[in-house]
C-alpha positions in Angstrom: 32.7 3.6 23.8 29.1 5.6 22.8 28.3 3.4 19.9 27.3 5.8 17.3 23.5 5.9 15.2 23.6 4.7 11.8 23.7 7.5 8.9 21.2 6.4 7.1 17.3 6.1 8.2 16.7 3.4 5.3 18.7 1.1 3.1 17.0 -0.8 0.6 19.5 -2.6 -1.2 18.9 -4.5 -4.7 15.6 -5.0 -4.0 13.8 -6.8 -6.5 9.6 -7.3 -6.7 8.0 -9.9 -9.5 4.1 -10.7 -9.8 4.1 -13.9 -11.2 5.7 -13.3 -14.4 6.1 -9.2 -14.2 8.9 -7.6 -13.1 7.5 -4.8 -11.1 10.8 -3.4 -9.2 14.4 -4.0 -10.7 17.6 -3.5 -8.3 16.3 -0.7 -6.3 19.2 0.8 -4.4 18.2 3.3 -2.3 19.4 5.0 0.7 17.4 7.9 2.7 20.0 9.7 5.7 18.9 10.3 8.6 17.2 14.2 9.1 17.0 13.2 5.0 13.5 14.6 3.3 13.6 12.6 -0.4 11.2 13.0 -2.6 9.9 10.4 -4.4 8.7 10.9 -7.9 7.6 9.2 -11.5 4.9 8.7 -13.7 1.7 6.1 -13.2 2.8 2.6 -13.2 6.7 3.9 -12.2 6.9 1.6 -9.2 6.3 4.2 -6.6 3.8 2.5 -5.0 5.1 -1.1 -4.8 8.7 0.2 -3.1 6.6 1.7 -0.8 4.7 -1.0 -0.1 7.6 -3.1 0.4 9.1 -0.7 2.8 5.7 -0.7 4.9 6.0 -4.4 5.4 2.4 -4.5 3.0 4.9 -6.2 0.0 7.6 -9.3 0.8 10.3 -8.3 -2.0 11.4 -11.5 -4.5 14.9 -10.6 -3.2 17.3 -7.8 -1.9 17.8 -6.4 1.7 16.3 -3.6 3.9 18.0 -1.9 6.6 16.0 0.7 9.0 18.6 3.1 11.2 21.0 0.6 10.8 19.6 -2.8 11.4 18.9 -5.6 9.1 15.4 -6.4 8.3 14.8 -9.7 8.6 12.1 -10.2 5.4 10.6 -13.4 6.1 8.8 -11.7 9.0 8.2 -8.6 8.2 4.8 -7.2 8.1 2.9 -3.7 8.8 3.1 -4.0 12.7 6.5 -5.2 12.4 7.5 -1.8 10.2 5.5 0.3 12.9 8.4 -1.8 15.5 11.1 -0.4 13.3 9.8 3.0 13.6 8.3 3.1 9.9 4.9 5.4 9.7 2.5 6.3 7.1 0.7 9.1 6.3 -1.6 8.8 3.2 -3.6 10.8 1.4 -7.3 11.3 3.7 -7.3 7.6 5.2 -4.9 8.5 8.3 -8.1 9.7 10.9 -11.2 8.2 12.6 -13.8 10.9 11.1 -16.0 10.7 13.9 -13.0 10.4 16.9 -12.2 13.1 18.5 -8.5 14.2 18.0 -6.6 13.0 21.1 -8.1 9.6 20.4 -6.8 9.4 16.7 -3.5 10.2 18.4 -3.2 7.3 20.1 -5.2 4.7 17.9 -3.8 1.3 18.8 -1.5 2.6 21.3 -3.4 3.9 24.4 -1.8 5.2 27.7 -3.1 2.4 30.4 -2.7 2.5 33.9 -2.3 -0.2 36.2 -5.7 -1.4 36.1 -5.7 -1.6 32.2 -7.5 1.5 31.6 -7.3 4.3 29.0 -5.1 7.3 31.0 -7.5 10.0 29.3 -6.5 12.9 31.1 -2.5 12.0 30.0 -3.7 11.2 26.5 -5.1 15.0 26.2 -2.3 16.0 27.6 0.2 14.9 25.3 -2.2 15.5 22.4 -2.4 19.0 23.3 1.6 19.3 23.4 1.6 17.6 20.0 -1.3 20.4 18.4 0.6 23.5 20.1 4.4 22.5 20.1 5.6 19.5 17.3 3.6 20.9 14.8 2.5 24.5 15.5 -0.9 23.8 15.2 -3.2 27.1 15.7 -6.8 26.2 14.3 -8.8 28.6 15.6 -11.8 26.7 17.4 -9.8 23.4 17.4 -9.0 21.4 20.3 -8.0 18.6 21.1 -11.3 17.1 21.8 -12.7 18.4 18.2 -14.0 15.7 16.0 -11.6 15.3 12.5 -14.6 15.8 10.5 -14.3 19.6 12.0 -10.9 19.9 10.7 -9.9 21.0 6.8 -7.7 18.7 4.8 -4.4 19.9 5.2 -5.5 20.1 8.8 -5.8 16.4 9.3 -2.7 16.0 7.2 -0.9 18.0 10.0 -2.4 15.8 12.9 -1.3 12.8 11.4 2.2 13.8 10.8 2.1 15.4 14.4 1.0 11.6 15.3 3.7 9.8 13.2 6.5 12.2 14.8 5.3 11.9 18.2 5.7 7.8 18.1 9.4 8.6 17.5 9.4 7.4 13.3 13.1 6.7 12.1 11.0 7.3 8.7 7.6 9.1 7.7 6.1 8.2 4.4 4.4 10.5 2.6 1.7 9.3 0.0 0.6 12.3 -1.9 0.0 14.2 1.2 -1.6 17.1 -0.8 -3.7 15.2 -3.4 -7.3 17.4 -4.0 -6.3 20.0 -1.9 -6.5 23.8 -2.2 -3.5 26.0 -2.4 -4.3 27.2 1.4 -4.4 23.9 2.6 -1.2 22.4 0.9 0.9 25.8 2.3 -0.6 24.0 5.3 0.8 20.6 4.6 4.0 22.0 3.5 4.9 23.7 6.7 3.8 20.9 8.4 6.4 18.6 6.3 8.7 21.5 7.3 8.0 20.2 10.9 9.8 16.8 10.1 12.6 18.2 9.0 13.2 20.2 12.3 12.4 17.8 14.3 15.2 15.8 13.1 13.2 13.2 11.6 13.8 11.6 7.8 11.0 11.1 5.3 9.9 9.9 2.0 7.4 12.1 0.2 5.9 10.4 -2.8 3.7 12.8 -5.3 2.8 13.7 -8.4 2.8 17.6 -7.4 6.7 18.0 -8.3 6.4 22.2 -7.3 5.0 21.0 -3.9 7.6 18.5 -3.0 10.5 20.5 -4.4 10.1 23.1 -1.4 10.5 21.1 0.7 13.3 18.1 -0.3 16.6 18.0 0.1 17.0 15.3 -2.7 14.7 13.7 -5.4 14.8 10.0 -6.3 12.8 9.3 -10.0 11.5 6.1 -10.5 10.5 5.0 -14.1 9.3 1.8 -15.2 10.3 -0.1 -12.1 14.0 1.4 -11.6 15.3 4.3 -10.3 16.5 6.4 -12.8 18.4 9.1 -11.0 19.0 10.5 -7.4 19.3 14.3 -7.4 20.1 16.7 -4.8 18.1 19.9 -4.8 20.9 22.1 -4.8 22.0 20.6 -8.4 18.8 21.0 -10.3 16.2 24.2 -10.7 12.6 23.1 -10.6 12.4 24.0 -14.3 15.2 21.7 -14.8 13.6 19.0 -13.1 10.1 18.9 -14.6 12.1 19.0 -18.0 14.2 16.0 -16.8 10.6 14.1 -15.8 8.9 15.2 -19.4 12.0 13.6 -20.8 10.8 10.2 -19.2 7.5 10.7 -19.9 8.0 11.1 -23.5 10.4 7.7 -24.2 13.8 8.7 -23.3 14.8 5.8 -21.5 13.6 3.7 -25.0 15.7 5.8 -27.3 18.8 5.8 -25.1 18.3 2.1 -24.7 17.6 1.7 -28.8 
């Protein structure tokens, strides 16, 4: 019997997340499927960046459970390289690249191809660099190969190496942290179709961001967090963009308080 791969990429079940005496995360149930893009939305100081931080192995959660593609996280243990194990990887805003490496070595950062001897396999490094530019993520910077420095590239250029990177070390999950921050419009088209990239590659993700026009191209579901909780889980297909930044002002302007007064 074929055994068959677990629905979801990520379980994080009633997590919970105290610093000293504040309660930073309360019951976070959430669950992204596999081939899944979620956005991951809410105001400064939601909790946006502690769940993530949890998820990366960066946080220990006070209590709750994490599952990655169907296993069981064992908490007590887990840390950043233990996340990277599971097939958890991060893309953040501009920190993702060496500025002064050239591109096939950012690639492979921590994971070199070594032959028997122990060295660096350069010649299969450029290789597989150069399949990663051309065919996971369409990349056709005009000038750019892959033994360009990063500093040579534009921002959502980097952006779309690092995501080419993250889906080439087979991720059950990419994260997302404001991918397009200080960007211009040229350059986050860029970084959208690059997101794009993930989802055709059958891959599931977590894009966190402010931008809500930005992520609502390219999400099949939004989760809102407000105040350490999430507040709602909303497919795309059951809320306009209109209807969601309305739904967020809401939040923004107390309407958790007054339902809860």
């Amino acid at each position: 019997m074929v055994e068959q791969p677990a629905p979801y990429a990520l379980r994080m079940v009633n997590i919970e997340k105290y610093f000293g005496l504040v309660h930073a995360l309360s019951n976070i149930n959430v669950e992204v499927g596999r081939n899944e893009i979620v956005g991951l939305i809410g105001d400064n100081g939601a909790g946006k960046s502690t769940m993530v931080k949890i998820l990366t192995g960066v946080y220990r959660p006070t209590s709750g459970e994490l599952y990655i593609a169907g296993r069981k996280v064992d908490l007590s243990t887990y840390s950043v390289k233990k996340a990277h194990e599971y097939g958890i990887e991060t893309v953040y805003q501009d920190k993702s690249l060496g500025e002064k490496q050239a591109l096939w070595r950012n690639f492979f950062i921590g994971r070199q191809i070594t032959g028997p001897l122990g060295f660096i396999n350069v010649k299969e490094e450029k290789r597989i660099a150069n399949e990663i530019m051309l065919n996971t993520i369409g990349f056709r910077g005009r000038g750019i190969t892959v033994d360009s420095t990063v500093s040579k590239l534009s921002g959502g250029e980097r952006q779309g190496v690092a995501i080419g990177r993250a889906m080439h070390f087979e991720a059950e999950l990419i994260v997302l942290d404001e991918p397009t921050v200080a960007l211009s419009l040229k350059e986050v088209r860029k970084v959208l179709n690059f997101v794009h990239k993930i989802k055709e590659g059958g891959k599931a993700c977590i894009y966190i961001t402010h931008a809500i026009q930005d992520v609502y191209e390219v999400a099949d579901r939004f989760i809102v967090l407000d105040r350490g909780e999430v507040v709602a889980s909303i497919p795309k297909a059951n809320m306009s963009l209109k209807e969601l930044d309305e739904f967020l002002l809401e939040y923004a302007h107390g309407l958790k308080d007054k339902r809860e007064s």
